[in-house]
C-alpha positions in Angstrom: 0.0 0.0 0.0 2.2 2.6 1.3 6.2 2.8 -0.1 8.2 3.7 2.6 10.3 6.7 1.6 14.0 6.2 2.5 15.1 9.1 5.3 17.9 11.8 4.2 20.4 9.9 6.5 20.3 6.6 4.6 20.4 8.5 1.6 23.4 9.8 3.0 25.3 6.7 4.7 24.5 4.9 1.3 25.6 8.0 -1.1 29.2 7.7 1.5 29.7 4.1 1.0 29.1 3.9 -2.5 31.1 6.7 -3.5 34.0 6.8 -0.6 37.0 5.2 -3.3 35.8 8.2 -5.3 35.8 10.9 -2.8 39.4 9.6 -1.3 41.0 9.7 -4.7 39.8 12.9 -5.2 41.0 14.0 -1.8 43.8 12.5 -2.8 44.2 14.7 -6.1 44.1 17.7 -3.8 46.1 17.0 -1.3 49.7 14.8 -2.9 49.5 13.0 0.3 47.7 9.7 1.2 47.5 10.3 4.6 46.3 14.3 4.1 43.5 12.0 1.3 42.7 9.7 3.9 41.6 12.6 6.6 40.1 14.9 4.2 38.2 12.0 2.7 36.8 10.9 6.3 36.1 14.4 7.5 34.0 15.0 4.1 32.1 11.9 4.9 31.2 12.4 8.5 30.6 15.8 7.6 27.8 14.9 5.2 26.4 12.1 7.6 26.1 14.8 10.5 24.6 16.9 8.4 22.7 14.8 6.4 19.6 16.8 6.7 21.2 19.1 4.5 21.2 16.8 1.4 18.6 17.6 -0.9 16.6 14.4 -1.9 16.0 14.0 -5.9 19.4 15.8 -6.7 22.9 13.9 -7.0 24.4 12.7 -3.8 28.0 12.3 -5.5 28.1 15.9 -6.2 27.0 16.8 -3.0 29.9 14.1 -1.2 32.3 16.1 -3.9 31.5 19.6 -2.9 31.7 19.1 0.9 35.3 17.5 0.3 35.7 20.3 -2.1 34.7 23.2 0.6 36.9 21.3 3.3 40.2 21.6 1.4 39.5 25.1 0.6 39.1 25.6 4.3 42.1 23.9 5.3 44.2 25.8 2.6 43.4 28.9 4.1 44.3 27.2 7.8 47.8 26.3 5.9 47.9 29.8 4.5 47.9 31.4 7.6 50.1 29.2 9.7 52.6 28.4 7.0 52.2 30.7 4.3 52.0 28.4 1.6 49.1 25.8 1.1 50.8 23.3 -1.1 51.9 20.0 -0.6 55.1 17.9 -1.8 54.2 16.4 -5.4 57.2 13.9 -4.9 54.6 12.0 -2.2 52.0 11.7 -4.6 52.7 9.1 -7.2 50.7 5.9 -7.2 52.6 3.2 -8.8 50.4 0.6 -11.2 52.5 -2.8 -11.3 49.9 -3.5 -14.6 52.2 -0.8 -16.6 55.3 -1.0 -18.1 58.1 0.7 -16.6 57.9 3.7 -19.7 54.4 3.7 -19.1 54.8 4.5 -14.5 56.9 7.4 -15.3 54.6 9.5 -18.0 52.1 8.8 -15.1 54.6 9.9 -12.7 54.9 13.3 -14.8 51.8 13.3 -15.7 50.7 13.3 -11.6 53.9 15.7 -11.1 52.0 18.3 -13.7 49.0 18.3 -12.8 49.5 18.6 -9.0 52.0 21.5 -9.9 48.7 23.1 -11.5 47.2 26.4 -9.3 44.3 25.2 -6.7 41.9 25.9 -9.1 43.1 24.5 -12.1 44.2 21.2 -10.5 40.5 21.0 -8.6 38.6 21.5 -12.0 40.7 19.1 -14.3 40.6 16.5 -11.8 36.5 16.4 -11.4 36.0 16.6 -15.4 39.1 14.8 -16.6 39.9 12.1 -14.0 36.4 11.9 -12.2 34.1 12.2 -15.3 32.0 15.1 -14.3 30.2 17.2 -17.0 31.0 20.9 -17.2 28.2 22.1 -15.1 28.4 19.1 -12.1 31.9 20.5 -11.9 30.6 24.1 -11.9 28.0 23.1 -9.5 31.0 21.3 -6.9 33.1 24.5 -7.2 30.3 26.8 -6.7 31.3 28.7 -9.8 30.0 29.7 -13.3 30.4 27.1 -16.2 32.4 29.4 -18.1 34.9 29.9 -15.2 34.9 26.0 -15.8 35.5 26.1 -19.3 38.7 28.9 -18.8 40.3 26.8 -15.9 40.2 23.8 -18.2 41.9 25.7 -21.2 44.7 26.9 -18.9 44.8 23.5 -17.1 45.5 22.2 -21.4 47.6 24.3 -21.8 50.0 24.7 -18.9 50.3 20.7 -18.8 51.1 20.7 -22.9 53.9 23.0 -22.1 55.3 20.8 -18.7 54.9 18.0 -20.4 56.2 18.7 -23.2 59.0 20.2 -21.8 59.8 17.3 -20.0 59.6 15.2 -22.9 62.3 17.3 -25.1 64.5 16.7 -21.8 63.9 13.2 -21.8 65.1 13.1 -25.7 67.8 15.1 -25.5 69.5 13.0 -22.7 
């Protein structure tokens, strides 16, 4: 007769386990550091699950996961920023090796890692959640909480400031 209509907070806890790999490598993307992805993945989650009564039912729960973990890295740049002057992390710790690939194959991933994590905040944030977490322009737009087009000119200058570090590299590596 009556469908029971699942609560906001097992929306919530299911949106966190089905999507936690996600969020952490995201966090990871942010941070260079899997300990720093680790934290800012778990705070992101119990975050959402404390406030679950802030999720919107009938609109995406990854997004949502996303812009909390998003918000919460901004927050602890500007922490950084303050104490330390400078909210970057070391690249060098970054690198995930895949045993599938060749050994040719580890290190372009290795620069291309290097690259992208030596991309400005903004750049790096918006080229990983359209080009290694398959969002569309606007899902990113809506993560970030900014316009599409700011988007679509972060991900132009992401292009282009990895084709000129990577190709850099590369006419390094031939010369040698």
């Amino acid at each position: 007769m009556f469908r029971r209509l699942k609560s906001t907070e097992m929306i919530v806890r299911d949106g966190v386990a089905d999507n936690y790999a996600s969020i952490w490598r995201y966090a990871l993307s942010l941070t260079g550091k899997r300990d720093h992805a680790d934290d800012l993945a778990q705070a992101a989650c119990l975050k959402a699950i404390e406030n679950h009564w802030q999720f919107v039912p009938d609109t995406k729960i990854k997004n949502w996961l996303f812009r909390i973990a998003h918000n919460l890295w901004i927050s602890e740049l500007r922490r950084q920023k303050v104490r330390t002057g400078n909210g970057l992390v070391g690249i060098e710790t970054a690198e995930i090796h895949d045993p599938r690939l060749d050994l040719y194959s580890q290190i372009e991933n290795a620069e291309l890692m290097a690259a992208v994590l030596g991309l400005p905040e903004a750049q790096r944030a918006t080229s990983i959640l359209v080009y290694a977490q398959g969002f569309s322009y606007s899902e990113a737009a809506e993560i970030l909480d900014i316009p599409i087009g700011t988007v679509m000119s972060r991900l132009a200058a992401a292009r282009k400031a990895l084709a000129l570090r990577l190709n850099g590299s590369k006419d390094k590596r031939d010369a040698s």
